[in-house]
C-alpha positions as CSV (number, residue, x, y, z in Angstrom):
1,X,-35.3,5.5,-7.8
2,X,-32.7,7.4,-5.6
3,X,-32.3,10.5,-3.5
4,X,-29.4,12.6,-1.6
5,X,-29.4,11.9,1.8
6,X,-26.9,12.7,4.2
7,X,-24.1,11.3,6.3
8,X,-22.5,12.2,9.5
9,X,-18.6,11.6,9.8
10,X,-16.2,12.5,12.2
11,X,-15.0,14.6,9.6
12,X,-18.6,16.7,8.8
13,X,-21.4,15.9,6.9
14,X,-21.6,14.3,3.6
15,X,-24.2,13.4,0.9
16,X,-25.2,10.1,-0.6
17,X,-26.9,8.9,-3.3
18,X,-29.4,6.6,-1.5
19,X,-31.0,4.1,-3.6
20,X,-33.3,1.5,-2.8
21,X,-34.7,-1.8,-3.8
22,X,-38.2,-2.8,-4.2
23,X,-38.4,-5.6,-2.0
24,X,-36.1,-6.9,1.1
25,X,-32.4,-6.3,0.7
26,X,-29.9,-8.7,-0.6
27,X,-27.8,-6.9,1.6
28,X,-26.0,-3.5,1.7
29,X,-23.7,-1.7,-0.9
30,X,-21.5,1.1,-1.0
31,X,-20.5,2.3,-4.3
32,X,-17.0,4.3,-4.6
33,X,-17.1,7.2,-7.2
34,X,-14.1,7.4,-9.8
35,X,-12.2,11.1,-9.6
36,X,-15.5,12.7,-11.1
37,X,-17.5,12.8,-8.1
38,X,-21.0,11.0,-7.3
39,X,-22.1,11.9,-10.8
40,X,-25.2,10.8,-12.9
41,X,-23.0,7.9,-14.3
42,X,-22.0,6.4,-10.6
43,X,-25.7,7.9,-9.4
44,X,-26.7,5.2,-12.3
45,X,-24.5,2.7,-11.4
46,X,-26.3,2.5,-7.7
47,X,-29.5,2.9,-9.1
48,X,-28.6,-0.3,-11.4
49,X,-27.5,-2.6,-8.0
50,X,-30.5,-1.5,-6.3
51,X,-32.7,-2.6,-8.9
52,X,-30.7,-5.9,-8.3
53,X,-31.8,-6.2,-4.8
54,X,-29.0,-3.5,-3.0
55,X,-29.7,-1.5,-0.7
56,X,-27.1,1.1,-2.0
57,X,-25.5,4.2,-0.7
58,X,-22.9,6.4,-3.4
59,X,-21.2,8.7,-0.9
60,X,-20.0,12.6,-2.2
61,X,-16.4,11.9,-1.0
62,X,-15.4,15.7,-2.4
63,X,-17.9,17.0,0.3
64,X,-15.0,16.7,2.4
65,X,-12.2,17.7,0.2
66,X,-10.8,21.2,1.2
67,X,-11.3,22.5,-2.7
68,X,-14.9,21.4,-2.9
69,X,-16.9,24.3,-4.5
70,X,-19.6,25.7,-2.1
71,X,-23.0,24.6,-3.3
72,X,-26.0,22.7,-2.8
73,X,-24.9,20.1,-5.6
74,X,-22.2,17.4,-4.8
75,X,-19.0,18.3,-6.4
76,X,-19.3,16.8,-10.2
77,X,-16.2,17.2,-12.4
78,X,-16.0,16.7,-16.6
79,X,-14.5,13.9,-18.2
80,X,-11.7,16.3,-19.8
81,X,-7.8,17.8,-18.8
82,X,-9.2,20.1,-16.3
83,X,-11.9,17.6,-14.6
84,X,-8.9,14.6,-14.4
85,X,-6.6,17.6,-12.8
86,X,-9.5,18.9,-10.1
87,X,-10.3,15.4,-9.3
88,X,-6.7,13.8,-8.8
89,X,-6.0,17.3,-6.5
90,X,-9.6,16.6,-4.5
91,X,-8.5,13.0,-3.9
92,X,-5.3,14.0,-2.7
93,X,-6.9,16.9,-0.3
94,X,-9.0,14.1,0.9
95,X,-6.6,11.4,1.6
96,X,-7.0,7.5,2.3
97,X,-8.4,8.2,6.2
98,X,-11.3,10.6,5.3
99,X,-12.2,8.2,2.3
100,X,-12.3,5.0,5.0
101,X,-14.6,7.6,7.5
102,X,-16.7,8.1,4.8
103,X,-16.7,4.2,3.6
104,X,-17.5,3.2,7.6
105,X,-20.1,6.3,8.2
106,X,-22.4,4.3,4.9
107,X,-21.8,1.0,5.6
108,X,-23.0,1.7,9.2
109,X,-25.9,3.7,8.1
110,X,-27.1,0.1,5.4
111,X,-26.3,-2.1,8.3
112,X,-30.3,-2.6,8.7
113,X,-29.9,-4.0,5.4
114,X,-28.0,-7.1,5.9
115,X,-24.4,-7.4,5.7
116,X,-22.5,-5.1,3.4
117,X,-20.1,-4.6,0.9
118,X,-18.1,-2.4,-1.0
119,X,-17.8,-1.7,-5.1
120,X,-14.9,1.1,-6.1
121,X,-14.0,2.1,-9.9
122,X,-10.5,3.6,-10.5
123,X,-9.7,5.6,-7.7
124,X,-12.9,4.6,-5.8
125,X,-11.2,1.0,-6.9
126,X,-8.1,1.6,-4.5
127,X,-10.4,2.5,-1.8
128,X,-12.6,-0.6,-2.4
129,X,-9.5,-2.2,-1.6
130,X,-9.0,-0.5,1.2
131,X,-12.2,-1.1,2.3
132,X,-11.5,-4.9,2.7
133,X,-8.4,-5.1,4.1
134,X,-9.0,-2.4,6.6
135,X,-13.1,-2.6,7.5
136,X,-13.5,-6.1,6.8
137,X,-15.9,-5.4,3.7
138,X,-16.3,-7.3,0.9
139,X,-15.5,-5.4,-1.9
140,X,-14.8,-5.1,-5.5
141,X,-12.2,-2.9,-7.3
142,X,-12.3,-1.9,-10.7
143,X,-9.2,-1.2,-12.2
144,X,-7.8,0.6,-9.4
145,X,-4.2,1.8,-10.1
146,X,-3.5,2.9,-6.3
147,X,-3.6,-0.7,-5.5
148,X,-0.1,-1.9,-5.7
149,X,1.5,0.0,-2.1
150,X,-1.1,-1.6,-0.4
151,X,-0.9,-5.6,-1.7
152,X,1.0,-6.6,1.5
153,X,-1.7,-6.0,3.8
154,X,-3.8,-8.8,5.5
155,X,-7.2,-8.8,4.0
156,X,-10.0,-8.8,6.7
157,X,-12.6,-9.5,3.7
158,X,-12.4,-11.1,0.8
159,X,-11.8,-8.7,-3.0
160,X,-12.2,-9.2,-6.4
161,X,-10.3,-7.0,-9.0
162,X,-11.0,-6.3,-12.9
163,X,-8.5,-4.5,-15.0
164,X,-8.6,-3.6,-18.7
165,X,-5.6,-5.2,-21.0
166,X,-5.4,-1.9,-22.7
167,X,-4.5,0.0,-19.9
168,X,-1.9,2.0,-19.7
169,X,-2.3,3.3,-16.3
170,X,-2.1,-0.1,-14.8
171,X,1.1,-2.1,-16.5
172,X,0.9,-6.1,-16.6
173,X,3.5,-6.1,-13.9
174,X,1.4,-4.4,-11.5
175,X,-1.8,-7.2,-12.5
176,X,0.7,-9.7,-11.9
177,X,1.8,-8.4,-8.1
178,X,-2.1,-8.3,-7.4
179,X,-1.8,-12.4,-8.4
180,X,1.4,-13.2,-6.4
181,X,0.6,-11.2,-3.3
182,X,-3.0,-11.9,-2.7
183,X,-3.7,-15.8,-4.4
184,X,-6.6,-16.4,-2.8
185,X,-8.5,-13.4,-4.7
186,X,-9.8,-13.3,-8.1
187,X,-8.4,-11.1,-10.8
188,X,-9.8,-10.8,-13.7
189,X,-8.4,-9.0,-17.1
190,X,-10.6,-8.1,-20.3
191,X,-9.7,-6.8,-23.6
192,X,-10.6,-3.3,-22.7
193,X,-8.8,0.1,-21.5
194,X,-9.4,2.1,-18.0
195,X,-13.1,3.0,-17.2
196,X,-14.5,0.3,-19.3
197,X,-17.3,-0.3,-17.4
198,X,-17.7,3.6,-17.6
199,X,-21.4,3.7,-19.4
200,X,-20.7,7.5,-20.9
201,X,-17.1,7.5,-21.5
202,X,-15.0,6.4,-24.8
203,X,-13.2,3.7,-23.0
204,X,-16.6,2.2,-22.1
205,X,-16.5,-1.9,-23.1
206,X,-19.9,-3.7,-23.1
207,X,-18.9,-7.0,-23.6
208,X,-16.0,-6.7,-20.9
209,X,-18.8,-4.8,-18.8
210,X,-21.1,-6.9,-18.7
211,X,-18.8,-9.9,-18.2
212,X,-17.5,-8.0,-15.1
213,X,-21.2,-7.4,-13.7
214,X,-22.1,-11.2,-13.8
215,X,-18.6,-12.1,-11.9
216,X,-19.6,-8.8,-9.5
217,X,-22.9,-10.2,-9.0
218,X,-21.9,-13.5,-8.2
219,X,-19.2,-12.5,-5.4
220,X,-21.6,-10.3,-3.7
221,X,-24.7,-13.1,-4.1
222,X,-22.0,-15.2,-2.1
223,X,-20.4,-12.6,0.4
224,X,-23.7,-10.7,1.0
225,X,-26.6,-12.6,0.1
């Protein structure tokens, strides 16, 4: 269903996973890789929304990270020690603006597609976040445990947020903050760990994934169309 496109930024170039419905777009979708890079899994993922009636775009945000490999693949990184290492350095080489740039560069580029909004798992999550309160774009963040330093920001779009129970990385106290700060938003909690709605992965939840979809769905059929 999809293919590597690319994107210009004021930073460079970057690919994305371009997927497209069969009929006229819903409305346009950016989905915001976890630490492993625009992998089969998130390339999946987009596939999956497009089916729904997305026209979706999965950005390579490593493209622009200074310890990319050089290669004609996007940057992919295993689910082990080493992969969780590389990708927490990468997202720290590419930092919060280049990860907007690259969040603005697609969104502009699915503009034809009606209006447009944002899905982000674990760090992609954070900038999901980001992506409302700073570019106005409806978005949904999946257990994103950047989160908390940005709660007292004025949202410019509505967000939803889904954590896992189980999860260590993300303490009740910091599901509670996302509550106090930012009432008007919906967070959910399931009875699953980090990455549950991670297909592929140990931590992966169907019941809780699936629950999470439906909710998903439902804010963007309302926010986007």
């Amino acid at each position: 269903m999809g293919e590597w496109i690319t994107l210009d930024t004021h930073y460079g170039p970057v690919r994305a996973w371009q997927a497209t419905p069969a009929g006229k777009p819903r409305g346009g979708l950016v989905v915001i890789q976890e630490i492993f890079g625009a992998n089969p899994h998130i390339r999946a993922v987009a596939d999956d929304y497009a089916a729904k009636g997305y026209a979706v775009l999965a950005p390579s945000f490593f493209d622009l990270a200074d310890s990319a490999p050089d290669g004609t693949e996007p940057p992919e990184l295993p689910y082990d020690s080493e992969g969780v290492a590389a990708g927490l350095q990468m997202v720290d080489e590419l930092g919060v603006e280049k990860a907007l740039e690259i969040v603005r560069a697609a969104a502009s580029r699915l503009a034809p597609a009606g209006k447009v909004g944002t899905v982000g798992y674990c760090w992609g999550g954070s900038i999901a976040l980001l992506s409302a309160l700073r570019l106005g774009l409806p978005s949904v963040s999946y257990y994103g445990a950047r989160n908390v330093k940005y709660l007292d920001e004025t949202p410019k779009a509505p967000v939803m947020f889904h954590f896992g129970a189980q999860d260590k990385s993300i303490p009740p106290e910091a599901i509670k903050a996302h509550r106090e700060k930012l009432p008007q938003m919906a967070t959910f909690v399931y009875p699953a760990d980090h990455a549950f709605n991670r297909s592929v992965g140990q931590a992966y939840d169907p019941d809780s994934a699936h629950l999470a979809l439906e909710r998903t769905l439902d804010f963007f059929a309302e926010h986007l169309g």
